[in-house]
N, C-alpha and C positions, 0 to 999 in steps of 0.2 A: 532903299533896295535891300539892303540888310536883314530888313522884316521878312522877306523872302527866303534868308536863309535861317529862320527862328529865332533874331537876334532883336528883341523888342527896341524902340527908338530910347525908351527912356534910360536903358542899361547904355545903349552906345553915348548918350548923351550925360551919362554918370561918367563914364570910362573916357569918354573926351578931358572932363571935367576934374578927374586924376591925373592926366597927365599934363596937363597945365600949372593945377597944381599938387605937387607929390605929398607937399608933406602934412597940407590941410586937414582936419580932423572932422569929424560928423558936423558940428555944429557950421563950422565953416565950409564944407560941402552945401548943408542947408541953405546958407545963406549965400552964396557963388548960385546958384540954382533956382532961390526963392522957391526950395519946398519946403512940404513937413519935414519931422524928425521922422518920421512914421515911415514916408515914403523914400528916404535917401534909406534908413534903414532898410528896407525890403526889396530895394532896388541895389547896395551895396549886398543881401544876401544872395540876389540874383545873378550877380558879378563872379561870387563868388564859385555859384555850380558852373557857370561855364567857363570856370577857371580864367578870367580874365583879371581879377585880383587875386591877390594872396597875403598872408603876414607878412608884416613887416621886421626885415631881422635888425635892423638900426635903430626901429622904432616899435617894441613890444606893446602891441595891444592896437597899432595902426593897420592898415593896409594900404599897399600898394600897386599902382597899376604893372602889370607885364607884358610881353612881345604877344598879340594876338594871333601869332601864327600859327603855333599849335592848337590853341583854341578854336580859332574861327574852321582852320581847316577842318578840325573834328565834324564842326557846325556842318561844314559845306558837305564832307564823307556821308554825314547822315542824313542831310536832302537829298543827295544821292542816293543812296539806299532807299531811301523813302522813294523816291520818285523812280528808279527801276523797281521798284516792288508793286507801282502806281501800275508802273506800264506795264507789268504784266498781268497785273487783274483784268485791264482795258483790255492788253491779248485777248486774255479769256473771255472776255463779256461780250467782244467782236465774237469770240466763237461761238458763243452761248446764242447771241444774236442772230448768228447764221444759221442754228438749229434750227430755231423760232422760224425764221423766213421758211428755212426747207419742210417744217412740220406746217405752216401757214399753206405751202402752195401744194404739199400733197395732201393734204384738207380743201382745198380749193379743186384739188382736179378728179377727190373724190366726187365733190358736190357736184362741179361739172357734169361727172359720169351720169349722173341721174338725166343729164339732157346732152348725150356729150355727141352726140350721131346722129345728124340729122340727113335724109335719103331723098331725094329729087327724081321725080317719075316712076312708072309703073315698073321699068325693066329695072334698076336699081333697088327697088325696093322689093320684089322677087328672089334675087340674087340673095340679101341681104339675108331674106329668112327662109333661103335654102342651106345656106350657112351655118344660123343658128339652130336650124331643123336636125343638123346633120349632127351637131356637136350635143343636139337635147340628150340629156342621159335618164331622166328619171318622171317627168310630168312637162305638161304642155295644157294650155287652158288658152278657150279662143274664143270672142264674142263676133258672130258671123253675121254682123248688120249689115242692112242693105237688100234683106230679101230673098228672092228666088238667087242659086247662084249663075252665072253665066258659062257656057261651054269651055271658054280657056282656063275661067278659072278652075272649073273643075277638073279639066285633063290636068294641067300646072299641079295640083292639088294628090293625085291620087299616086305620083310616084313619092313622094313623101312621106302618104301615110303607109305606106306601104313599107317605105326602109323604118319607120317608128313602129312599127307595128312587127318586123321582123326581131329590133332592139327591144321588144318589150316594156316602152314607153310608154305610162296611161295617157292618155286622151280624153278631155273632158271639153266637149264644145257646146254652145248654145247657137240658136239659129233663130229666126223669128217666126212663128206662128202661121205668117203669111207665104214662108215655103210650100205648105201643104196646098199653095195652088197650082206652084209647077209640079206634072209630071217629073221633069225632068231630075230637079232639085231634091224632089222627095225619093225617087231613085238614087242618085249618088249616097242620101242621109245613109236609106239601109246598105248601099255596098258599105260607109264608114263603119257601120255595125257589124258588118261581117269583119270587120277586119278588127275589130276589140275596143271601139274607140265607145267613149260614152257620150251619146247625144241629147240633150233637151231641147225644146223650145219656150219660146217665151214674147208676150203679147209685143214688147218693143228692148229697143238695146241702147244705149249710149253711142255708140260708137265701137269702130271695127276694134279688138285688140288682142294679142298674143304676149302669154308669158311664159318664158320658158325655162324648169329649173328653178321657178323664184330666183331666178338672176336676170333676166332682162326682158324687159317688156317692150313692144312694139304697140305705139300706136299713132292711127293720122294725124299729118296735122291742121289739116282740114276737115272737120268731121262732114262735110258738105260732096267732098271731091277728096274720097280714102285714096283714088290713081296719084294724086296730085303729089305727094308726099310723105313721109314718116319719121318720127322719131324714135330712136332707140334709147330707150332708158335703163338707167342703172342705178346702183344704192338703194340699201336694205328701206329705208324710208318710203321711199316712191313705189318700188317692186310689193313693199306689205302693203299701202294702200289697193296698189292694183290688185293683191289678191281676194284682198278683202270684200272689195265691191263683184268681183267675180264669185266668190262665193256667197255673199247676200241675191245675188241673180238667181245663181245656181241651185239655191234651197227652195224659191220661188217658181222656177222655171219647171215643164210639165216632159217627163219623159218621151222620147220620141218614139212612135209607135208605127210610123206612114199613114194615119186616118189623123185629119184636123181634130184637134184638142178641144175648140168652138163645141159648146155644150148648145142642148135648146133651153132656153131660157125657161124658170119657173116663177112666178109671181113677179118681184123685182130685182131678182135674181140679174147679172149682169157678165155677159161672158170676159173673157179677158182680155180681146181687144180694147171692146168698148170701156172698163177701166183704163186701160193704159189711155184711151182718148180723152177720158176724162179729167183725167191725172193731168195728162200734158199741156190740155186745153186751158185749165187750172195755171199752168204757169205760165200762163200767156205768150205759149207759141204759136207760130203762125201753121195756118194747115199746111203750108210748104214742107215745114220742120214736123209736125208733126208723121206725114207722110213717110218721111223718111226715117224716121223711130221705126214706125211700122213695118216696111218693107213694101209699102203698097203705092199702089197710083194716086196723086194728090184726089181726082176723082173721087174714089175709094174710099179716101178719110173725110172727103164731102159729105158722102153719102151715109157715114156711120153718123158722123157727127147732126146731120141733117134728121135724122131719124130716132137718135140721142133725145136730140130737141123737141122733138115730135111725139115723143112718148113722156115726155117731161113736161109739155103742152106751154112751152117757153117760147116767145119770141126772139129771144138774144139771146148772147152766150152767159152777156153777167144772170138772164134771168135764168138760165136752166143751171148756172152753179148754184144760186138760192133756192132751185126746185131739187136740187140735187141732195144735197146738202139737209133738206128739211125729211127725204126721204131715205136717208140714210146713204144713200148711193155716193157721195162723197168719199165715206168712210170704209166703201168696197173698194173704191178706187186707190185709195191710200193705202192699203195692204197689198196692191201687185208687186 
């Protein structure tokens, strides 16, 4: 136990071996011991710093052992010391520890942020981005998929643009191609142009999404059923993707004008649906999915794609991607 308090065994077992016997000299320590000279040596010097022997005043050039209480105590003072000076590092390094955790979980409820809101139903998810609508101070970017818009949406829709439009908030929306079959939908487009917003279209969309402020982006989480649900995201990582791919859209995508964008074809020339059909078809989705990229009636993307095939003189899909592909038309479609 001694070891404990920096008192090696071999010293206490020297220091035993003096007080048994006083008056014994090196050689006879040695041999009471069975060490070296070397080791009674080095072990009688070690005696000596911790003041456990001393000169002998009876016996010039001897040593003797003395009362270990002054010594030892010193011993034990300075494990002491040692050991509140332990525990206050350990203090510290709990608190240092604690940092870590509390810089750990506000890095965690950063990341979080990027998915931290997630919205159940149409009325809730209305709500949410009349909120954020209200609070936009400088830009708003929207990918308006899904096609012609519907009557509520568009009423819901028009007192919004209307208080952004008074705050002088740009507006940069895209729409799909396939608006210009409603009436209706092509009517709302030009009132949002009256009112300062900048609109494109574009042959298909990923999915519905709003960002606003490069702070928080909304988008379904269903891209099948955008009523169903949404998530609000956050962090700089998530928000620059989402701009990013809005503005690869946006340089691509064809000013809105109220007349269909659908050009008449020249040579093999391909308007921009039928790319995006292609394109899609290419990553093997189904015409369900693709329908709905487009904004159209599954019918509808039947019928392009029917016709696709027909001018490409292909009976399957694999064989009009090899017809495609050999006529360049591939590589029209990889550019929308």
């Amino acid at each position: 136990m001694l070891n404990l308090i920096g008192l090696p065994s071999r010293v206490s077992e020297m220091y035993r071996s003096m007080l048994r016997n006083p008056d014994c000299n090196l050689d006879e320590l040695a041999t009471s011991l069975g060490w070296s000279r070397e080791l009674v040596r080095s072990t009688l010097d070690e005696c000596v710093r911790l003041s456990l022997v001393k000169p002998s005043w009876g016996a010039p050039g001897n040593l003797r052992a003395v009362s270990p209480d002054v010594a030892l105590e010193a011993l034990l003072a300075r494990q002491e010391n040692d050991l509140l000076e332990r525990q206050q590092q350990l203090a510290d390094a709990r608190t240092e520890v604690a940092r870590f955790v509390d810089d750990y979980n506000v890095a965690q409820q950063d990341l979080r942020g990027a998915v931290i809101e997630r919205l159940s139903g149409l009325e809730e998810i209305r709500i949410r981005i009349e909120e954020l609508t209200q609070k936009c101070e400088s830009e708003l970017f929207t990918f308006a998929a899904g096609g012609p818009q519907s009557e509520p949406s568009r009423q819901a829709s028009r007192p919004l643009s209307e208080d952004l439009a008074v705050r002088g908030v740009a507006v940069r929306s895209i729409y799909l191609d396939s608006v210009h079959n409603d009436p209706a939908t092509v009517e709302h487009l030009r009132w949002l142009r009256s009112q300062g917003d900048d609109v494109r279209t574009t042959a298909s969309l990923p999915c519905r999404m709003l960002v606003f402020d490069r702070a928080y982006g909304v988008l379904p989480t269903d891209p099948d059923d955008s009523a169903a649900g949404a998530l609000v995201l956050q962090g700089r990582g998530v928000i620059v993707a989402l701009c990013e791919l809005f503005e690869r859209v946006w340089e691509n995508a064809i000013a809105f004008g109220g007349r269909s964008p659908h050009r008449e074809r020249t040579g093999g020339e391909l308007s921009p649906q039928e790319k995006a059909i292609l394109r899609l078809l290419g990553e093997g989705l189904t015409d369900e999915v693709v329908a709905r990229k487009l904004g159209v009636s599954v019918r509808t993307a039947r019928r392009i794609t029917a016709d696709l095939m027909s001018r490409l003189g292909a009976r399957s899909r694999f064989q009009a991607g090899l017809r495609a592909a050999q006529l360049g038309w591939a590589a029209q479609a990889e550019a929308v």
